[in-house]
C-alpha positions in Angstrom: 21.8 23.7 -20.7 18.7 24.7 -23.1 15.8 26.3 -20.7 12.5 24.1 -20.3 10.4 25.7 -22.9 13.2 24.9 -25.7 13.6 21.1 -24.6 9.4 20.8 -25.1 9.8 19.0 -28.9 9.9 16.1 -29.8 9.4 12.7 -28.2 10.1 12.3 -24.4 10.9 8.7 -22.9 9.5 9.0 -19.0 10.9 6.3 -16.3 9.2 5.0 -12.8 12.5 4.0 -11.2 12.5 1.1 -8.7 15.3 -1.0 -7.0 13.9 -4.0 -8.6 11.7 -3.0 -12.2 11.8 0.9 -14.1 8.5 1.1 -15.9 9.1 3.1 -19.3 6.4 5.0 -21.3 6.7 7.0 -24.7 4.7 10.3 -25.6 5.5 13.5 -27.7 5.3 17.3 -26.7 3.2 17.7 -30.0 0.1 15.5 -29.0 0.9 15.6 -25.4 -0.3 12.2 -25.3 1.6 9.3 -22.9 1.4 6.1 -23.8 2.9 2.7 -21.4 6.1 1.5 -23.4 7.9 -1.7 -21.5 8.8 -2.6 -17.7 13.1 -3.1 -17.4 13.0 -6.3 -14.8 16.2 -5.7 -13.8 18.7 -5.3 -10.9 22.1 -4.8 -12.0 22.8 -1.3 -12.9 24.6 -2.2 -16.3 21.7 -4.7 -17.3 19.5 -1.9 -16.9 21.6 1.2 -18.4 21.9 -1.6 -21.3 18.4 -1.6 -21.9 17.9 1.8 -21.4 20.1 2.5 -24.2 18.2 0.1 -26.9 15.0 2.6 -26.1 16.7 5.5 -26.8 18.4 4.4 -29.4 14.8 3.2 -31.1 12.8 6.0 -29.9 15.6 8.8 -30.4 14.2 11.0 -27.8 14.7 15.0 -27.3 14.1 14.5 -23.6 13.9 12.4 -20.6 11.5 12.6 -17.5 11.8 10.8 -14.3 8.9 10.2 -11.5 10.2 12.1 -8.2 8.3 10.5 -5.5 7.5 12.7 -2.3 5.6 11.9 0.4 2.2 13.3 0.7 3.2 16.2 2.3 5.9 17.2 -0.6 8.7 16.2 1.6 11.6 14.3 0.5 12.6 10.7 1.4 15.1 7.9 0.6 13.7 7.1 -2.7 13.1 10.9 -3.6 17.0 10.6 -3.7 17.7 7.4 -5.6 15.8 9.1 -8.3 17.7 12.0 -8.4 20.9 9.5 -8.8 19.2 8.1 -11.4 17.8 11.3 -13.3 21.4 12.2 -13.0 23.2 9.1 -14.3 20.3 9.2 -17.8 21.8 13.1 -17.9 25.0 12.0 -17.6 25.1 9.1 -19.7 23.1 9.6 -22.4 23.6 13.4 -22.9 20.1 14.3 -22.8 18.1 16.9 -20.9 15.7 15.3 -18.2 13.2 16.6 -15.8 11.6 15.7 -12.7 7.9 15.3 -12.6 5.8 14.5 -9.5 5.0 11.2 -9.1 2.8 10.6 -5.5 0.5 8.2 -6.0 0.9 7.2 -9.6 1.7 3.6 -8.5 -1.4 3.6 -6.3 -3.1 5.1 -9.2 -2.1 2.6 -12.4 -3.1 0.0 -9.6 -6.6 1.3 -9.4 -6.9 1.2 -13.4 -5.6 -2.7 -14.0 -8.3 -3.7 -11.3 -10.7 -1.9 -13.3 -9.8 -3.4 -16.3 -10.3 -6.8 -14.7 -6.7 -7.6 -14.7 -5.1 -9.9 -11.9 -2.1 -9.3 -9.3 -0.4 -11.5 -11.5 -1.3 -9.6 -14.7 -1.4 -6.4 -13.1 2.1 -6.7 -11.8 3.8 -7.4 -15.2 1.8 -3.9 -16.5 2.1 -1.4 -13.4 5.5 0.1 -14.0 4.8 1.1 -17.1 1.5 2.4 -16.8 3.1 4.5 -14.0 5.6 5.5 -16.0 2.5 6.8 -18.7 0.8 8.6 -15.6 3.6 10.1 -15.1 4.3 11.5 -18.1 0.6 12.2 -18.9 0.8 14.5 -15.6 4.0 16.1 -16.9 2.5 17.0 -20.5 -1.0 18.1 -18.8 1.1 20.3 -15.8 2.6 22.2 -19.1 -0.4 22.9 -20.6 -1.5 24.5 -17.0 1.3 26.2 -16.6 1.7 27.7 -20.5 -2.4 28.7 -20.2 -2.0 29.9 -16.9 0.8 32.6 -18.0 
């Protein structure tokens, strides 16, 4: 498999999985900039893997990132390995490269911002996946510009 710094090109496609929606945003490595794509409302695993493919099909990504949530202290829990699953079946699938990027408290976070906005629950609820999903991809572009300065 390519190393990190080859796979940074291109558009990315970045996921917020969850047992019941996956939030989806879109950004590219060039602009570094994240932006909320669509919310997958779906449970079945084929329903979802069916949708998945229209996106990446459309958006003809280089890469794929996936929100690893931790708890606050870093630690790992039942979720933490869902995503991995998942991160696993995209690699697997689809063929593409895929990364993990820290996600604790993006949910919390995206929450925060549709109240700001003035958006209802009910609003709110139909948006929050994927402006997770744009968080967490935001973080992931913004972590890479640390880490490239820092070097």
């Amino acid at each position: 498999m390519p190393d990190t710094a080859a796979r940074r090109r291109g558009t990315v496609l970045a996921f917020d999985f969850g047992e019941k929606r996956i939030g989806v945003a879109v950004g590219d490595w060039q602009l570094q900039q994240a932006h909320p794509l669509t919310t997958i409302d779906a449970e079945a695993s084929n329903t979802r893997f069916a949708a998945i493919a229209a996106l990446i099909a459309e958006w003809q990504p280089d890469s794929l990132v996936v929100g690893r949530p931790l708890a606050l202290d870093g630690t790992s829990h039942a979720m933490t390995a869902r995503c991995t699953r998942f991160a696993n079946q995209l690699r697997g699938r689809f063929g593409l490269a895929v990364e993990h990027a820290d996600e604790r408290l993006t949910s919390a976070d995206a929450a925060a911002r549709l109240r700001a906005a003035g958006h209802g629950a009910r609003q709110a609820r139909r948006h929050l996946d994927a402006l997770a999903a744009q968080l967490i991809l935001q973080d992931h572009f913004d972590a890479a510009t640390r880490d490239r300065l820092a070097c």
